[in-house]
C-alpha positions as CSV (number, residue, x, y, z in Angstrom):
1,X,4.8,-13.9,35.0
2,X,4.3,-17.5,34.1
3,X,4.6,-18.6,30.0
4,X,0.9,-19.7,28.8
5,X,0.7,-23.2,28.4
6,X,0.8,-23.9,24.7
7,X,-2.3,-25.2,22.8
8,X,-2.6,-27.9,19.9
9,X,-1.8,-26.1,16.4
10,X,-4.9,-24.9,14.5
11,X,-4.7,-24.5,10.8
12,X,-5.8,-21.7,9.0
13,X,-5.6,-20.6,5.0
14,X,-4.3,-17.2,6.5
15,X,-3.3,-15.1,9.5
16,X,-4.0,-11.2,9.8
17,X,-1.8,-9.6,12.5
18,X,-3.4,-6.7,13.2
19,X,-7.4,-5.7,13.3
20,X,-7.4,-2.2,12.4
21,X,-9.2,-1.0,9.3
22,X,-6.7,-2.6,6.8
23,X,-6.5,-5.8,8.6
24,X,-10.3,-6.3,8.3
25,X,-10.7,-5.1,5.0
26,X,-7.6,-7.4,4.5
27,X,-9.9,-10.2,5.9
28,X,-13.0,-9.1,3.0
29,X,-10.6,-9.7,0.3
30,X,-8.8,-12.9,1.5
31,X,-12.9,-14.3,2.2
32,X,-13.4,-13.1,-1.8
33,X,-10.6,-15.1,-2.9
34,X,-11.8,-18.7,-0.8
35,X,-9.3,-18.0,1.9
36,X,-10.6,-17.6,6.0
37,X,-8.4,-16.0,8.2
38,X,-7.3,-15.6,12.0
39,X,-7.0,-12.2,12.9
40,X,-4.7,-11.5,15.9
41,X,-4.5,-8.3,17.9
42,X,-2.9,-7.2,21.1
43,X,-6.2,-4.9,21.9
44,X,-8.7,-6.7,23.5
45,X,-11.2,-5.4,20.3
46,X,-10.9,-4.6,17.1
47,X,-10.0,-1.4,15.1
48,X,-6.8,-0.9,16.1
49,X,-5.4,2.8,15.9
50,X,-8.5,3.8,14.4
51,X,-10.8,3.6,17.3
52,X,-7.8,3.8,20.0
53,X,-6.9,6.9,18.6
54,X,-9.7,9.0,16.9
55,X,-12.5,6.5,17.8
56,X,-14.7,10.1,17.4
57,X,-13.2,12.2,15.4
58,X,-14.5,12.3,11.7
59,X,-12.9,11.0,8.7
60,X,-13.6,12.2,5.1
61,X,-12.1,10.7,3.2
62,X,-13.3,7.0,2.8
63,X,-14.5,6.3,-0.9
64,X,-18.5,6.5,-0.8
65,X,-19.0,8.0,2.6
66,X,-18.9,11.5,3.1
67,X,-17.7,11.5,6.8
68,X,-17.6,8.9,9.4
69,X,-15.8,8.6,12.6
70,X,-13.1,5.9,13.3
71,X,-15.6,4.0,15.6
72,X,-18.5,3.7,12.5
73,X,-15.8,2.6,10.2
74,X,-14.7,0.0,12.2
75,X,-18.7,-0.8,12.3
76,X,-19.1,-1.3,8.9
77,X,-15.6,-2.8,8.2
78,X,-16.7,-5.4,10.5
79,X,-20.4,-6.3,8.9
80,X,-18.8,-6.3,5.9
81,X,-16.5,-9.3,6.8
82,X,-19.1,-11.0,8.3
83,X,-20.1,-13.7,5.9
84,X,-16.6,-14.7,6.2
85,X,-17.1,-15.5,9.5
86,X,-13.1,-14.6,10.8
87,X,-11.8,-16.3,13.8
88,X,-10.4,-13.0,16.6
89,X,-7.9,-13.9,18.7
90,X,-7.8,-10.4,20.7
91,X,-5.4,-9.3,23.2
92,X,-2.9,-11.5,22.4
93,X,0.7,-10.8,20.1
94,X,2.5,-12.5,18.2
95,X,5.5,-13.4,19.6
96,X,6.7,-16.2,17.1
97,X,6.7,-16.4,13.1
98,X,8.3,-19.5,11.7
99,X,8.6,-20.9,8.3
100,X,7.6,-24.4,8.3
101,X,9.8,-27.2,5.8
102,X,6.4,-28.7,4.8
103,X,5.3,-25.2,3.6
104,X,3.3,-22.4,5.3
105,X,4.3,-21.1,9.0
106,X,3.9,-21.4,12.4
107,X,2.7,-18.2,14.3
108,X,2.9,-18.6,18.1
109,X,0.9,-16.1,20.1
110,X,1.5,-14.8,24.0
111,X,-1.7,-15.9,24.9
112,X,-0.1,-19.5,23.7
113,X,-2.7,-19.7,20.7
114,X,-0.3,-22.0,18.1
115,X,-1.4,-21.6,14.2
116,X,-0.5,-23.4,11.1
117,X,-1.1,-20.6,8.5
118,X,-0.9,-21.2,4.8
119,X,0.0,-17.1,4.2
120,X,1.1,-14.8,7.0
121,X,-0.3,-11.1,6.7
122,X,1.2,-8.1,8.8
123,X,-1.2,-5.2,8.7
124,X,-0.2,-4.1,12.1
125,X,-0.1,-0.1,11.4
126,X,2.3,1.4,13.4
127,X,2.4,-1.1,15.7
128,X,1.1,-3.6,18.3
129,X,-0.8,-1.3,20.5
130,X,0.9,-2.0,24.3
131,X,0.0,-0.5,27.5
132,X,2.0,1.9,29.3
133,X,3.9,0.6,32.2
134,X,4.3,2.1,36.0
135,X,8.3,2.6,36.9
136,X,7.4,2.2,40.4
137,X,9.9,0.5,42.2
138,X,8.8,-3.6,43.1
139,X,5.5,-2.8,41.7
140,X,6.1,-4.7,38.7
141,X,6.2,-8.2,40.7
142,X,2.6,-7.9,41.5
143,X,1.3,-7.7,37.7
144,X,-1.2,-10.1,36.7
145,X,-2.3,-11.0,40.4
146,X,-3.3,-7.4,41.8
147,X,-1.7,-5.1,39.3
148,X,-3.8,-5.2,35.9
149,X,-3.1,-3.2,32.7
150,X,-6.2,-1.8,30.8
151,X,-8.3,-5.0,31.6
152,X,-11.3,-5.7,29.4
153,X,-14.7,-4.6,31.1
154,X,-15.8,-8.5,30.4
155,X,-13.5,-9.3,33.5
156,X,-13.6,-6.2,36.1
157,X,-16.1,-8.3,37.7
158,X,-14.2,-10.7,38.9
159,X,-11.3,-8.7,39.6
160,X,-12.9,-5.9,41.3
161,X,-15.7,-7.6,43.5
162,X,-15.6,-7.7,47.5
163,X,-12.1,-6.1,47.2
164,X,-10.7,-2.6,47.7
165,X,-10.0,-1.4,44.3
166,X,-7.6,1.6,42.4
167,X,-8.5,2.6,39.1
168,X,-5.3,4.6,37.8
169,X,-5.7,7.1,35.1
170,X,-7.7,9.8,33.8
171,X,-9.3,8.9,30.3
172,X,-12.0,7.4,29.0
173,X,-11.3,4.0,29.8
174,X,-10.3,4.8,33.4
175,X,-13.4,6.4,34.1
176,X,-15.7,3.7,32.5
177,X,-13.5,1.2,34.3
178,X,-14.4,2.8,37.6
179,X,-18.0,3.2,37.2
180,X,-18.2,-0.5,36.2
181,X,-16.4,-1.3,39.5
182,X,-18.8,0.6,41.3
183,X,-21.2,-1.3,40.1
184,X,-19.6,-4.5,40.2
185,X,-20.0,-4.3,44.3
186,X,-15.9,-3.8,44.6
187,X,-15.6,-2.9,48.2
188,X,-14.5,0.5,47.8
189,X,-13.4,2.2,44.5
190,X,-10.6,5.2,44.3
191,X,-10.2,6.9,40.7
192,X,-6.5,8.4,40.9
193,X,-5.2,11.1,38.3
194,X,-2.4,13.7,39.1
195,X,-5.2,15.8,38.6
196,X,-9.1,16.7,39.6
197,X,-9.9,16.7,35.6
198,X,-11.4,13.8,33.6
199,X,-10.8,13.2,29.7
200,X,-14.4,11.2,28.9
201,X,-17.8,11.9,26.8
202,X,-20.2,14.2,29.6
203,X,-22.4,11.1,29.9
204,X,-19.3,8.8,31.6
205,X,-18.6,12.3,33.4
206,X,-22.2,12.7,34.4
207,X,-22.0,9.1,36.0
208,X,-18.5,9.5,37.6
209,X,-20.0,12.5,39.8
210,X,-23.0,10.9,40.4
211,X,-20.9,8.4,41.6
212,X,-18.5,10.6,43.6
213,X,-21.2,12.2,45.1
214,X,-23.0,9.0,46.6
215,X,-19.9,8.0,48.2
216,X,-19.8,5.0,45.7
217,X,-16.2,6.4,44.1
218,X,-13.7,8.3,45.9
219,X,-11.6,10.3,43.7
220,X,-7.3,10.4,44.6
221,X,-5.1,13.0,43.4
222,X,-1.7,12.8,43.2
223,X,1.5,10.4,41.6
224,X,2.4,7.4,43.1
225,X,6.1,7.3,44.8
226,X,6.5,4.3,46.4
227,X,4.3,1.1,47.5
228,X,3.9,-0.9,50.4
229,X,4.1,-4.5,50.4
230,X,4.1,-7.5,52.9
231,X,4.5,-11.2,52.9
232,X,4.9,-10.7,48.5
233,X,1.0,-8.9,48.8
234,X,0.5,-5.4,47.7
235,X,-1.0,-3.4,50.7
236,X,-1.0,0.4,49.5
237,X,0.4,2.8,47.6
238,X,2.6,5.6,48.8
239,X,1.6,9.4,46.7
240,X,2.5,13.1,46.1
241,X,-0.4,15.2,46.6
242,X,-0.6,18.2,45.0
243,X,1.0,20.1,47.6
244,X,3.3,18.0,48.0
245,X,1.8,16.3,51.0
246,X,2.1,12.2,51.6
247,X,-0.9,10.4,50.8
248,X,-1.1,6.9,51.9
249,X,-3.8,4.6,49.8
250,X,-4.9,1.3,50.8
251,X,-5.6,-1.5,48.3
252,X,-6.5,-4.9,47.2
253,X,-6.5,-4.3,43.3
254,X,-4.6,-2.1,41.2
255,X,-6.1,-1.3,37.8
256,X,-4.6,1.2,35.3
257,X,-5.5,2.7,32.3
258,X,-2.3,5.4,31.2
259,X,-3.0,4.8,27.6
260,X,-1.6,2.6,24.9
261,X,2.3,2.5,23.1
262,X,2.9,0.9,19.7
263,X,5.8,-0.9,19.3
264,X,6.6,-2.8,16.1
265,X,7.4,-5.6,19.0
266,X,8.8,-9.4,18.1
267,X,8.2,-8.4,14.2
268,X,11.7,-6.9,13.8
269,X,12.8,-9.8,14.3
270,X,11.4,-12.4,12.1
271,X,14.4,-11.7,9.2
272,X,12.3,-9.4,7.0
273,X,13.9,-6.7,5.1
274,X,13.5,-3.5,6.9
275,X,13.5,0.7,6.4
276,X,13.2,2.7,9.4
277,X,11.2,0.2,11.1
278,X,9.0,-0.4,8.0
279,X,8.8,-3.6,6.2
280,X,10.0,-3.0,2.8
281,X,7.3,-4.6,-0.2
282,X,7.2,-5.1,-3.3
283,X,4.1,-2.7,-4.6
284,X,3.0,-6.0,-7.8
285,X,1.6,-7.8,-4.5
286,X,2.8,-6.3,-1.5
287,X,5.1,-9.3,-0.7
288,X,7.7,-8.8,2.0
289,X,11.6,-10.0,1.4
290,X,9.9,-13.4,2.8
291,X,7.8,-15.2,0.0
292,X,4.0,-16.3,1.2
293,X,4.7,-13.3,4.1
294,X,2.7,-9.9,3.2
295,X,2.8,-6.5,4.5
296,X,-0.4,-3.8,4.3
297,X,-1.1,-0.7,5.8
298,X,0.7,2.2,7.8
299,X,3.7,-1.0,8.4
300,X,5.0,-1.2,5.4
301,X,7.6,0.8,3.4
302,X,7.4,1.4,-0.5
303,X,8.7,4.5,-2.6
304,X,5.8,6.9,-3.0
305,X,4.0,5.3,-0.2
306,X,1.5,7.5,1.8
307,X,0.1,6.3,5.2
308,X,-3.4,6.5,4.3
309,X,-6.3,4.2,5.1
310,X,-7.8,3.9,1.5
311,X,-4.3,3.2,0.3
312,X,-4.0,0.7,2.8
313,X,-6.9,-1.2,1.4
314,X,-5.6,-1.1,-1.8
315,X,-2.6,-2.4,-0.5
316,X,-4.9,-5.3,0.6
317,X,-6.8,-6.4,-2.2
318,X,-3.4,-6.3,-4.3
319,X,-2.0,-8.6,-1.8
320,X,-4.9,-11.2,-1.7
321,X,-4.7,-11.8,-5.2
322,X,-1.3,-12.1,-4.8
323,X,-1.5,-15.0,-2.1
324,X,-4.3,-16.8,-3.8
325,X,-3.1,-17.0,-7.0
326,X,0.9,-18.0,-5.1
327,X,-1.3,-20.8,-3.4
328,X,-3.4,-21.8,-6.6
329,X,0.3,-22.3,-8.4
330,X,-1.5,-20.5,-11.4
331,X,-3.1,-16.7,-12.5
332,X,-6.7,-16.5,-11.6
333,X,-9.3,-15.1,-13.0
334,X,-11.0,-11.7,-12.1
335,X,-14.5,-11.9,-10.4
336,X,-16.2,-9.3,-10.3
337,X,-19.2,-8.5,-6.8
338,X,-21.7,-7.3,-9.3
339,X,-21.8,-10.2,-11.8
340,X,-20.1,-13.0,-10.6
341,X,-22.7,-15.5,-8.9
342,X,-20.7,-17.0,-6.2
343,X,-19.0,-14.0,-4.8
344,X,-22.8,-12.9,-4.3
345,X,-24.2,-16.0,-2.6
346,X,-21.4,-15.3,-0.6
347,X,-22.0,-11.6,0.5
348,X,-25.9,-12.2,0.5
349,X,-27.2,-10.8,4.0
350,X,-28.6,-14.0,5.8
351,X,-32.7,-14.5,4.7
């Protein structure tokens, strides 16, 4: 695939790389201290693990809220930053972290975004969240033109419309991708699974057999063992059935949703001090081996550290003190939500 063209620097008082809970709490601290951020993620939304991995499930043990799931704490980790007014840079990684001899760095991102950051903050969990790949022989060649991995429902339209479509996978996100295809007058939509069983809340369910049943989405089983190409275009894929019989399956567009990887990516490489894959800090402000360069969350390495989300955000308000008063050149003093005046013109909901 082609490099994205690089755009003209922005600057920016900080850079969060990651948006799962910790980064955006990480975001509510830096915005108490006078410093915006860029928050960068290789989802194409935030929340990171939290609502990739138990975007349902409850969670008890947020201070002040007796249960929650993942999704509703993303929610209200995401009105709570909102005075702050945080630029997203979603689905995108960072490929490039460089110091810069006039101070700051440079943080280059795949989808060519180029930022001048002031303080550099890795709360990227366990990892940049990465989809995972077909092995398919020659497949590979066609990604980006007619092979698409886990594209964003804001662009299914354009990739799915008058065109003979495959939605690969059996999750949530595969099902919901095929039903907006199906509405998104694609020319004939296939769901394919090694399997006749669906992962997805009864309502997507309720819609896929709806679906099925009107003739509007055909459902596939089986693996894919080989594709057909000619002239450099992807014609069809070859499959095992179930029994073992040869499927052949014509198509225009290949979309597939097989779930998400982390890998700690380009970041073990940028020269900071490592354990096991974990950047190592240093618990007064949760500074990496790399002054102005912080680490929060499930990423970073400490004795006695515990990979918990409410740690993590303690990790992050330690660490924004830490940065402003490193940029200030001086201690600060401690304001406090409930008395100080400014912090509360700040948080006030809009009139």
């Amino acid at each position: 695939m082609a490099s994205q063209p690089l755009m003209p620097a922005l600057r920016a008082d900080a850079v969060v790389i990651g948006a799962g809970p910790v980064g955006l709490f990480q975001v509510f601290q830096l915005g108490l201290q006078g410093l915006a951020a860029h928050v960068i993620d290789a989802l194409p939304h935030v929340g990171g693990q939290c609502v990739q991995l138990y975007a349902d499930k409850p969670i008890y043990d947020i201070p002040g809220i007796a249960h929650c799931t993942g999704r509703e704490l993303v929610q209200r980790l995401t009105q709570q930053i909102a005075p702050f007014a945080p630029r997203l840079h979603l689905g995108q990684q960072v490929q490039s972290l460089q110091r810069l001899p006039e101070g700051g760095f440079a943080v280059g991102t795949t989808a060519g975004l180029q930022l001048q950051a002031r303080c550099v903050f890795i709360a990227a969990g366990v990892g940049a969240f990465m989809p995972r790949t077909l092995k398919t022989e020659g497949l590979a060649q066609h990604q980006g033109r007619q092979l698409h991995y886990h594209p964003g429902t804001d662009s299914l339209g354009a990739l799915c419309a008058a065109r003979h479509t495959v939605v690969h996978g059996g999750d949530e996100a595969a099902v919901a991708a095929a039903i907006a295809c199906a509405h998104n007058d694609a020319a004939s939509v296939t769901l394919l699974h090694r399997r006749d069983v669906f992962d997805a809340p009864p309502e997507l369910l309720q819609q896929l057999q709806q679906l099925r049943a009107s003739g509007r989405i055909r459902v596939a089983i089986g693996q894919i063992a080989a594709q057909q190409t000619q002239a450099g275009r992807l014609l069809a894929l070859q499959l095992h059935g179930p029994d073992g019989q040869a499927l052949h399956l014509p198509l225009d567009q290949l979309l597939v949703y097989l779930g998400l990887t982390p890998r700690l990516g380009p970041v073990a490489d940028w020269g900071l001090r490592l354990d096991r894959k974990q950047i190592v800090v240093d618990t007064a402000g949760f500074q990496t081996s790399e002054s102005g360069i912080y680490a929060v969350g499930d990423v970073n390495h400490y004795p006695g550290k515990r990979k918990l989300i409410l740690c993590g955000f303690h990790e992050a308000t330690l660490a924004a003190f830490a940065a402003a008063e490193q940029l200030a050149g001086c201690k600060l003093g401690l304001e406090y939500t409930t008395s100080s005046a400014r912090l509360q013109q700040l948080l006030a909901p809009s009139a």
